[in-house]
C-alpha positions as CSV (number, residue, x, y, z in Angstrom):
1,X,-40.0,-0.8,28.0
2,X,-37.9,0.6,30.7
3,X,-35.2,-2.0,29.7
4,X,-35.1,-1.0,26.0
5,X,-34.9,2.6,26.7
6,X,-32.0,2.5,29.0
7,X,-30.4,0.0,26.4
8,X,-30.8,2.6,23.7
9,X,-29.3,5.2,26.2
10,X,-26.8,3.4,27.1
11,X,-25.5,2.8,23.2
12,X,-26.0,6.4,22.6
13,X,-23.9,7.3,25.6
14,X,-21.1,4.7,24.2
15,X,-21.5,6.1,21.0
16,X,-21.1,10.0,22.1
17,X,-18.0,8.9,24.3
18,X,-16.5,7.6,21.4
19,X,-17.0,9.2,18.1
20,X,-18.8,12.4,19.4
21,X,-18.7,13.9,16.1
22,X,-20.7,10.9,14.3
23,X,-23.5,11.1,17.4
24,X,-24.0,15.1,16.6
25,X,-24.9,14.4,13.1
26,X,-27.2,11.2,13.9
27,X,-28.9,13.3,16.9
28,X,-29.3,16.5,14.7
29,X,-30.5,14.4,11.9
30,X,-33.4,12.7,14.6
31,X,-34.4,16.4,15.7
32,X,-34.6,17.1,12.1
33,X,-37.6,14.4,11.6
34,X,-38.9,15.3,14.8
35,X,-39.3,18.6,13.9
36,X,-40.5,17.6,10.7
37,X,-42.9,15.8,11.6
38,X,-44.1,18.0,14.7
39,X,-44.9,21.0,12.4
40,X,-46.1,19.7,9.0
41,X,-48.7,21.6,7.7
42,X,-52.2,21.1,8.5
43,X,-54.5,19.2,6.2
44,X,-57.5,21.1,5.2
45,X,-60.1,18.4,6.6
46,X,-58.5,20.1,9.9
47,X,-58.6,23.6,9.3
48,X,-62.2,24.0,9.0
49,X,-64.3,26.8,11.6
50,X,-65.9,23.5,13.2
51,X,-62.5,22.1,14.0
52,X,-61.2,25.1,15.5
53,X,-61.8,24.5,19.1
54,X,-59.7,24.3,22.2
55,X,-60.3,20.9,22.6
56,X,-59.7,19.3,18.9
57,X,-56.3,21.7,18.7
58,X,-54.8,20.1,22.0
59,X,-55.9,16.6,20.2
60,X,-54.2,17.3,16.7
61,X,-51.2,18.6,18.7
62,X,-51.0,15.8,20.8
63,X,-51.7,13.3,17.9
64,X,-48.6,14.8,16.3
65,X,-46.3,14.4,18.8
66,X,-47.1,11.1,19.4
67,X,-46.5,10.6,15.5
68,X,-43.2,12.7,15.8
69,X,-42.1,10.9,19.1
70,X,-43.4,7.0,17.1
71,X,-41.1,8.0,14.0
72,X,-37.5,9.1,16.2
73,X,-38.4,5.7,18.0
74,X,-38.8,3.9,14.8
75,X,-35.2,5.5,13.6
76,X,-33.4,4.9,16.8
77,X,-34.8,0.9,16.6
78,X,-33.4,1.0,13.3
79,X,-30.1,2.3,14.1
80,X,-29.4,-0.2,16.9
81,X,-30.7,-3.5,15.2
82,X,-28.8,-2.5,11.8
83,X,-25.9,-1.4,14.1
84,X,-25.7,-4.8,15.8
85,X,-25.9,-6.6,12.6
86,X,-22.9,-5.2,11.4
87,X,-20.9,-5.6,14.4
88,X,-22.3,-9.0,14.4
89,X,-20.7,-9.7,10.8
90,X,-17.9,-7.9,11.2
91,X,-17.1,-9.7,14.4
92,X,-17.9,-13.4,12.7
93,X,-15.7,-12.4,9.9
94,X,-12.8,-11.2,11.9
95,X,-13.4,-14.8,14.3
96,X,-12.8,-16.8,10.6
97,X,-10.1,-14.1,9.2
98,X,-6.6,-14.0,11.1
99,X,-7.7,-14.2,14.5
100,X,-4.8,-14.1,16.3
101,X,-5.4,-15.8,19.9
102,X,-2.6,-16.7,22.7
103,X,-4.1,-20.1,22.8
104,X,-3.2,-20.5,19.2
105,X,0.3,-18.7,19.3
106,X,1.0,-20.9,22.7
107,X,-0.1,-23.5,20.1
108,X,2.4,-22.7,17.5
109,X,5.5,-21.9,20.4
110,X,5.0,-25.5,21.6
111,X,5.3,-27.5,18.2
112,X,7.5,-25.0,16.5
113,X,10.1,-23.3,18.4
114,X,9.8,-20.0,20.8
115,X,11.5,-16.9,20.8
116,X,14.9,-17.0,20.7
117,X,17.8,-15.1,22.7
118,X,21.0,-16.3,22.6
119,X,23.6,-15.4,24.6
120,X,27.3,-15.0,24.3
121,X,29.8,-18.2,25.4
122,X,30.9,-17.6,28.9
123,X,34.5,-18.7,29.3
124,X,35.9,-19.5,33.4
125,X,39.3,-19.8,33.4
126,X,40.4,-21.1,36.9
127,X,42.5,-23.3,39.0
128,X,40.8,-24.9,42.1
129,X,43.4,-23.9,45.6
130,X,43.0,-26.2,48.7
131,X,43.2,-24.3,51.9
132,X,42.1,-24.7,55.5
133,X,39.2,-23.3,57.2
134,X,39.0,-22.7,60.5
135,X,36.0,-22.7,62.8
136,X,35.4,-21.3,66.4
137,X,33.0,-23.1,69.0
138,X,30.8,-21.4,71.4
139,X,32.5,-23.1,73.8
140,X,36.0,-21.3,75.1
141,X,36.6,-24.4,76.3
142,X,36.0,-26.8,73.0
143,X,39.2,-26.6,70.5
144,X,38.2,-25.0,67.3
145,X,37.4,-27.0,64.4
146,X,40.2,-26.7,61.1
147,X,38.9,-28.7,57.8
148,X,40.7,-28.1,54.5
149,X,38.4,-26.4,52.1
150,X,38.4,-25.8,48.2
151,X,38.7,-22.5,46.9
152,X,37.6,-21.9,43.4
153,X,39.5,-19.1,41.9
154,X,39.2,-17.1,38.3
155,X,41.7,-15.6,36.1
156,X,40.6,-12.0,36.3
157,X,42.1,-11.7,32.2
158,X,40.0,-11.5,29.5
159,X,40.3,-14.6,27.4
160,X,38.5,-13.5,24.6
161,X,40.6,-12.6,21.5
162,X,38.5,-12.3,18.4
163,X,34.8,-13.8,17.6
164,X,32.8,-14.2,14.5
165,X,29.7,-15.1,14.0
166,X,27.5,-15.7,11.4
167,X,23.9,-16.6,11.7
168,X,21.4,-17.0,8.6
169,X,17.4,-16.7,9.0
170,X,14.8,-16.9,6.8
171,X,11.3,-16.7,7.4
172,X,8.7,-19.8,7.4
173,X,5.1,-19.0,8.7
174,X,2.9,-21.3,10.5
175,X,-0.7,-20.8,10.1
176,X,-2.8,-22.0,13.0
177,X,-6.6,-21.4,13.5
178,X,-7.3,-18.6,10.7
179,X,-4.1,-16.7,11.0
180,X,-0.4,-16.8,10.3
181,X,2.5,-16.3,12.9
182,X,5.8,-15.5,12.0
183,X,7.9,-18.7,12.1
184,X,11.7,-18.9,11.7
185,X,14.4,-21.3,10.6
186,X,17.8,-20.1,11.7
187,X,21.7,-21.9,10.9
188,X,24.2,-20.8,13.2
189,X,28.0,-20.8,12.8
190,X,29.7,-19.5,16.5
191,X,33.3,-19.1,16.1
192,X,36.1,-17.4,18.7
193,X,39.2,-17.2,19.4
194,X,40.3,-17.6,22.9
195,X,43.7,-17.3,24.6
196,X,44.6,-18.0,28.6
197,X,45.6,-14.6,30.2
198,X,47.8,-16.4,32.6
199,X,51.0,-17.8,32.1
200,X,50.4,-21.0,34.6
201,X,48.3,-23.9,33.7
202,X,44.8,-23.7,34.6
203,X,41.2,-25.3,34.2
204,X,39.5,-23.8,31.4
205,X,35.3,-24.7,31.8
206,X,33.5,-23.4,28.3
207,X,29.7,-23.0,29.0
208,X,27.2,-22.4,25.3
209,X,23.7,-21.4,26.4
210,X,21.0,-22.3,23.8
211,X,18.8,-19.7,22.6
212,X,15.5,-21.7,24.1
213,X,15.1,-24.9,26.1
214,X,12.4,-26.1,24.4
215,X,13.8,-25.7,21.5
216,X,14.8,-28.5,18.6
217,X,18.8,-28.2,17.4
218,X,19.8,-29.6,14.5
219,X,23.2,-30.5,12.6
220,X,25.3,-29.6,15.7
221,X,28.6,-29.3,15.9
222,X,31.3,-28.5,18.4
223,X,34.8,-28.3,17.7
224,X,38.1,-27.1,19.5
225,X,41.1,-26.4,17.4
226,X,39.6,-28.2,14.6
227,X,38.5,-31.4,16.8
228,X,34.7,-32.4,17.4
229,X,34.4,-32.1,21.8
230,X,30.7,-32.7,21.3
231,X,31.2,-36.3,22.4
232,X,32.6,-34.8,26.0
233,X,30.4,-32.0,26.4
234,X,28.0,-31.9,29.2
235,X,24.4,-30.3,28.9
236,X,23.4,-28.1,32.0
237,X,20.7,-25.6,33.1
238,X,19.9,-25.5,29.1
239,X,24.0,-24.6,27.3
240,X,26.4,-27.0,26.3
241,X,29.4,-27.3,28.7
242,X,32.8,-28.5,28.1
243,X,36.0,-28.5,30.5
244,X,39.7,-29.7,30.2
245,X,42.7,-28.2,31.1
246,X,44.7,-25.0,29.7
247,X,48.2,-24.3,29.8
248,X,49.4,-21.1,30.5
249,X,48.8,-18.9,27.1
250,X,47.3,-21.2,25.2
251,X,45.3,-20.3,22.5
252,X,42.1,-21.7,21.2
253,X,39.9,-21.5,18.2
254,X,36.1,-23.2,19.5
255,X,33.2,-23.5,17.1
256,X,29.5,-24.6,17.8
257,X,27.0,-25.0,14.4
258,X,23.7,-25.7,14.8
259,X,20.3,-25.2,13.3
260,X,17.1,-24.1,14.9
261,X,13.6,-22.2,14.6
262,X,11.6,-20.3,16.3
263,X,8.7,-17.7,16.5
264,X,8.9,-13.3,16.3
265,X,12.3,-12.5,17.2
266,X,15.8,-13.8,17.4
267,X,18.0,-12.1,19.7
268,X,21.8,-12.1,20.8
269,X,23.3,-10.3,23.3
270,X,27.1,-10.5,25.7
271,X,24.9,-10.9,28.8
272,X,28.5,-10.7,31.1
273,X,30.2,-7.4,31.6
274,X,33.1,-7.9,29.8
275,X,34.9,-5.6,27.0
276,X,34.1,-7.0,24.0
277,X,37.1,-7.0,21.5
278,X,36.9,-7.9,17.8
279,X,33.7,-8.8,17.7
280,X,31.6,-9.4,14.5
281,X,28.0,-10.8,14.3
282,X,26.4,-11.4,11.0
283,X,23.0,-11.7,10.5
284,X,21.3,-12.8,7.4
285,X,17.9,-12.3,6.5
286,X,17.5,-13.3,2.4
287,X,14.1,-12.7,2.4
288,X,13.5,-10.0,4.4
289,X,13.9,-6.3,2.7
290,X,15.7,-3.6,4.5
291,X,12.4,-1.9,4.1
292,X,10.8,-4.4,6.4
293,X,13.3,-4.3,9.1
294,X,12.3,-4.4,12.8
295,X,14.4,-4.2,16.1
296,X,13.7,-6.2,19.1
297,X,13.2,-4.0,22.3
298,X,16.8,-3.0,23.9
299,X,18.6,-3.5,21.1
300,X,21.4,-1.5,19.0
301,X,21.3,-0.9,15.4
302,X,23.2,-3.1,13.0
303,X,26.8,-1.1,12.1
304,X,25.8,-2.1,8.2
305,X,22.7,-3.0,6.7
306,X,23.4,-3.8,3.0
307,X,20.7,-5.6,1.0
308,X,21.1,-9.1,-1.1
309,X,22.0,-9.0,-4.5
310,X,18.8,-9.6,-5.6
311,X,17.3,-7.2,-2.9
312,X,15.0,-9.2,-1.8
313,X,17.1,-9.5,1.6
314,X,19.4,-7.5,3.7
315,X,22.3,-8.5,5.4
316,X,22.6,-6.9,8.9
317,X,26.8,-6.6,10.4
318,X,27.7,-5.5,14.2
319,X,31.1,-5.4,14.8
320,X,32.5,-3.9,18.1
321,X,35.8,-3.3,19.5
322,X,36.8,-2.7,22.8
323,X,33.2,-1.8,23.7
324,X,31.3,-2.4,26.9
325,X,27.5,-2.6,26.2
326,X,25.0,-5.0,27.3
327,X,22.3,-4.1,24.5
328,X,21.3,-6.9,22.4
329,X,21.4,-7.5,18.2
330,X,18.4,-8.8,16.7
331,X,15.8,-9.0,14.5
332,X,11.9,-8.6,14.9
333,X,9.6,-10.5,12.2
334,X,7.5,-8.0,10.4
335,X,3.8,-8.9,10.4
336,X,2.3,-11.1,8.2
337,X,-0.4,-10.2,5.8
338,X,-3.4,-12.2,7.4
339,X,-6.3,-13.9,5.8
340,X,-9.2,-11.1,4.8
341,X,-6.9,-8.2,6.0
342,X,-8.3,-5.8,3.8
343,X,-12.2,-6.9,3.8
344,X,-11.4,-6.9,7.8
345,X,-10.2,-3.2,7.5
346,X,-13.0,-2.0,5.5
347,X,-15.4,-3.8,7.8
348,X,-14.0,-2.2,10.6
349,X,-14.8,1.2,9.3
350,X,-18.2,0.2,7.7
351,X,-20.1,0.7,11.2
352,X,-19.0,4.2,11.4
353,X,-19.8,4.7,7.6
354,X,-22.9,3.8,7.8
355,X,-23.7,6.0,10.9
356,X,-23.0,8.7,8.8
357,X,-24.7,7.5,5.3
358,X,-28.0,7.1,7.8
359,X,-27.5,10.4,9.0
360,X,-26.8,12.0,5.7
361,X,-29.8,10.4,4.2
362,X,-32.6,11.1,7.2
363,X,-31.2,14.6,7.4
364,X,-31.7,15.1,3.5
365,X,-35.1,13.6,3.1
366,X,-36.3,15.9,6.3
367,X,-34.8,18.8,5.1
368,X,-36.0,18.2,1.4
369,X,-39.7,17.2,2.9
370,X,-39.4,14.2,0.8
371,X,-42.6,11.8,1.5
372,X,-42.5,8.8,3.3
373,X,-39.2,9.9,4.4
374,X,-38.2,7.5,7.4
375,X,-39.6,4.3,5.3
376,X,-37.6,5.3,2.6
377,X,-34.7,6.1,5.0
378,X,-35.0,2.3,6.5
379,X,-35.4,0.6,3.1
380,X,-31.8,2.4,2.1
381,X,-30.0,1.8,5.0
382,X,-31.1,-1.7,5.5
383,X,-30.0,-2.6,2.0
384,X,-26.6,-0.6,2.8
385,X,-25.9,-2.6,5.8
386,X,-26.6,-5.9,4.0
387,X,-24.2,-4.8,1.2
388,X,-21.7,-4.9,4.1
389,X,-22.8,-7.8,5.0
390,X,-22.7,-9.0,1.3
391,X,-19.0,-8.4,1.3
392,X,-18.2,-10.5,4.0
393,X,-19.8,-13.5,2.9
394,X,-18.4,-13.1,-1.0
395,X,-15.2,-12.3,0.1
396,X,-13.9,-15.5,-0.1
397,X,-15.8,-16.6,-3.6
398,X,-14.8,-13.7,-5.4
399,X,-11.0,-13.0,-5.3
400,X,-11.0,-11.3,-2.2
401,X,-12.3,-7.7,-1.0
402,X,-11.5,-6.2,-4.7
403,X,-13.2,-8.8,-6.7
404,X,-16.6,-8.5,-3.9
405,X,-16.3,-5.1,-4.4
406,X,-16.4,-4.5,-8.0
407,X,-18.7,-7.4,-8.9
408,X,-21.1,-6.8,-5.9
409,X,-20.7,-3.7,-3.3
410,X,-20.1,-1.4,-6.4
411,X,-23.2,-2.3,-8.5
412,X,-25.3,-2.6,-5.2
413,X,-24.5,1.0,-4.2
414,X,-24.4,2.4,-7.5
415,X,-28.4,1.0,-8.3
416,X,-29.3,3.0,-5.0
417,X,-27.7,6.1,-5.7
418,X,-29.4,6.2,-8.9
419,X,-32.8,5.3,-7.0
420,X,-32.1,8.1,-4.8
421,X,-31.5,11.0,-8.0
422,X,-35.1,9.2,-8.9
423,X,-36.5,9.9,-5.7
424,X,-35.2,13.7,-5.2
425,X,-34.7,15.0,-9.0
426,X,-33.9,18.3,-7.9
427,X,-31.5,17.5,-5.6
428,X,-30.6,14.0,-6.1
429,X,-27.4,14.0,-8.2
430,X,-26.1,15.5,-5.0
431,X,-27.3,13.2,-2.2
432,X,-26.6,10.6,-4.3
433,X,-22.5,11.8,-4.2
434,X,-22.8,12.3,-0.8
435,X,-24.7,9.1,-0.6
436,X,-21.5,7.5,-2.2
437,X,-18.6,9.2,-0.7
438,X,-20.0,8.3,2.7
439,X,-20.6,4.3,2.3
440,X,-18.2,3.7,-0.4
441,X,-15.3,5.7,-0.8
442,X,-14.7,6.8,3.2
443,X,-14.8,2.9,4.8
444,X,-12.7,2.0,2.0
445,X,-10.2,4.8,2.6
446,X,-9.8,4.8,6.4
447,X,-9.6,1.0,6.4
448,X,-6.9,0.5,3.9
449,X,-5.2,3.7,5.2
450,X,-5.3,3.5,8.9
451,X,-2.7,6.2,9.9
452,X,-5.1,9.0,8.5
453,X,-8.6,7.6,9.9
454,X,-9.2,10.3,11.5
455,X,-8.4,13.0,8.6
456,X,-10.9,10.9,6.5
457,X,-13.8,11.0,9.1
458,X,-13.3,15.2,9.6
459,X,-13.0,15.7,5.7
460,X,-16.4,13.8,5.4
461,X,-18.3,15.3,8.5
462,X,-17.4,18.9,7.3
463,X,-18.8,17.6,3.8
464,X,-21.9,16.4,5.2
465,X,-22.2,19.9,7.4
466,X,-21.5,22.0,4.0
467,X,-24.2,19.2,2.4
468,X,-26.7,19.9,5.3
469,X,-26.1,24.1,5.9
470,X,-26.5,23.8,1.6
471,X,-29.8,22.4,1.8
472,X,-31.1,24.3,4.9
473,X,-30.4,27.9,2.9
474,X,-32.0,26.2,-0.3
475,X,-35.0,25.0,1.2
476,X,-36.1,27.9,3.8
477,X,-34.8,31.0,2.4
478,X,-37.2,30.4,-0.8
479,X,-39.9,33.1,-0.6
480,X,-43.4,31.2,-2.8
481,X,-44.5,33.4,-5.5
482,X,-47.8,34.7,-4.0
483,X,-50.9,33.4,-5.4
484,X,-52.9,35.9,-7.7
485,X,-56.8,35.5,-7.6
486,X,-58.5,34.1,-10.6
487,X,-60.7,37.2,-12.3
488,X,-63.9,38.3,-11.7
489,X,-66.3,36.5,-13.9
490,X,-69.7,38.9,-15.1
């Protein structure tokens, strides 16, 4: 017994911490059946003069609080089992329903492609000097030692003239486990324009990096004034590398193509500090709407964002001159609508809606003095938590959350709001509203708008208080007609 109460505790604790307002309303609506219950009025077996003693008062006390104490308990039972199930459902939905895992996106990263960041070509012009180095012993008395050494030595010029690039990427998901993660296919075209800054003939060593080492390339091509070097290029520490000789002013026009993919982002960025001169990177995304557009972390804004000619893309276009920067140019894939992403939503606001509709209903049927009001309060919740639990099993049979909700969750809360005007006719056209606005309309707005949650769950807690203060004026500020005594009969 001990265990179960400080279970309960500790889930009503939880609950308080974290949606305070919901726990007021379930609390007051207990004390409201506790109360209830505690001071109904006597029956008139009870109220005879041979009843009236000391003794048989403490026992019809006593015999009411336990009843009042046995019905909370029976509530508070309800509340966590019902509460469980629906985490329990909505937890084995979400498992089957894009569940996105890092097992499964590790997954995806090693057949597919990772991220990508590619970096800019890194150009060492240079000519290697001989020279003589010469080393003193410890010994005064030992000559010193003099070996020629190599000293490797950079044009300090910046060899960069003009670059282009153009790099095209369209979107290709890869679904693994129950979810989708954004996948890429990307064709590159690198082009620049180089020119030695030094008027002697030096070494010139070209160095590519590639956006990812584990990463597949396809279709690639290297070329230097029009002639494929791929043949004599070297592959090192994950680039491309190419050497020969320059003579002094040379120019050269070097191209590397290539195509790739990848996952989330693609990223470029002039990782050496360097000014950047005629520089133009353009990145295009046909099926990706300028409305849709996200920027990687660290990274500038495009200079131009234009969209396709059948806007269903945007083409992004930097272009810098005689700039100094070291922030990247990207692009972020925007998230992909998942499996169930709207019956997911909805099922993550059903446990809080149907806090409240439990609330709203125990505190109506106390207030009211409605009979059997705690059976009739667990008959109407249970069937509201199995219509929750009705929409995640039929969400895939019947055209998703819209088609389970108009051929199932619809007709199964609209038969108990009418149950409920039979029930209360006085006040059951109004319970049964509040009744619907709570299990219906509020999960379905929060989870499909999730930037106002918490504007829906205010607007329907001060509903339910204007509901509840409503019924307390109409129910205890009506004075009973007094009763007149039947005439004298003679």
């Amino acid at each position: 017994m001990n265990v179960i109460i400080s279970k309960l505790l500790n889930r009503a604790s939880d609950l308080a911490d974290v949606e305070p307002t919901i726990a007021l309303f379930l609390a007051a609506a207990l004390l409201a059946v506790f109360l209830a219950a505690l001071f109904q009025n006597q029956p008139a077996a009870d109220s005879g003069a041979e009843n009236s003693g000391f003794i048989w008062m403490l026992y019809r006390n006593f015999r009411r609080l336990m009843w009042a104490v046995l019905l909370v308990a029976l509530l508070v039972g309800t509340i966590s089992l019902l509460r469980s199930y629906l985490r329990r459902t909505t937890n084995d939905f979400q498992r089957t329903h894009g569940r996105i895992t890092a097992a499964n996106y590790n997954a995806v990263e090693t057949i597919w492609g990772s991220e990508q960041a590619q970096g800019e070509l890194n150009v060492d012009i240079y000519r290697d000097v001989q020279t003589t180095e010469r080393i003193e012993s410890e010994d005064p008395t030992k000559p010193a030692i003099i070996r020629p050494k190599i000293v490797h030595q950079s044009v300090t010029g910046n060899p960069f003239v003009a670059t282009r690039h153009e790099v095209t990427l369209r979107q290709n998901p890869r679904k693994k486990g129950s979810a989708f993660y954004g996948g890429y296919e990307t064709d590159c075209s690198f082009n620049w324009k180089l020119r030695n800054p030094s008027d002697a003939t030096q070494m010139c060593l070209l160095t590519f990096p590639l956006p990812a080492s584990d990463a597949m390339y396809d279709g690639l091509v290297a070329t230097l004034d029009g002639r494929d070097v791929l043949p004599e290029m070297e592959i090192k520490d994950s680039s491309l590398v190419f050497e020969r000789g320059i003579q002094g002013n040379e120019a050269m026009d070097f191209h590397i193509a290539f195509k790739s993919r990848g996952l989330s982002d693609w990223y470029f960025q002039v990782r050496e500090p360097r000014e950047i001169r005629d520089f133009t990177l353009t990145l295009n995304l046909p099926d990706m709407a300028k409305a849709k557009l996200n920027y990687p972390d660290d990274c500038m804004t495009p200079t131009l964002a234009t969209p396709t000619k059948n806007n269903a893309g945007t083409v992004l276009t930097y272009r810098l001159d005689h700039a100094l920067t070291d922030k990247g140019m990207g692009i972020s894939l925007p998230e992909l609508p998942q499996p169930g992403a709207t019956t997911r939503a909805v099922l993550n606001q059903a446990g809080d809606a149907w806090l409240l509709a439990f609330a709203a209903l125990t505190l109506s049927f106390a207030l009211v003095g409605t009979r059997y009001a705690v059976l009739l309060v667990i008959l109407f919740s249970t069937a509201t938590a199995f219509g929750y639990g009705l929409l995640a099993d039929f969400s895939d049979l019947l055209f998703g959350f819209w088609g389970t909700a108009v051929l199932v969750l619809l007709p199964l809360f609209v038969l108990l709001a009418v149950l409920l005007i039979r029930l209360a006719p006085k006040d059951g056209k109004w319970l049964a509203a509040q009744f619907l606005l709570l299990s219906i309309i509020y999960p379905c707005a929060a989870g499909l708008d999730s930037d106002r949650q918490s504007l829906y769950l205010n607007l329907c807690a001060l509903e339910l208080l204007a509901f509840a203060a409503w019924l307390l004026v109409k129910n205890f500020t009506h004075v009973p007609a007094p009763v007149q005594a039947p005439p004298a009969v003679g």
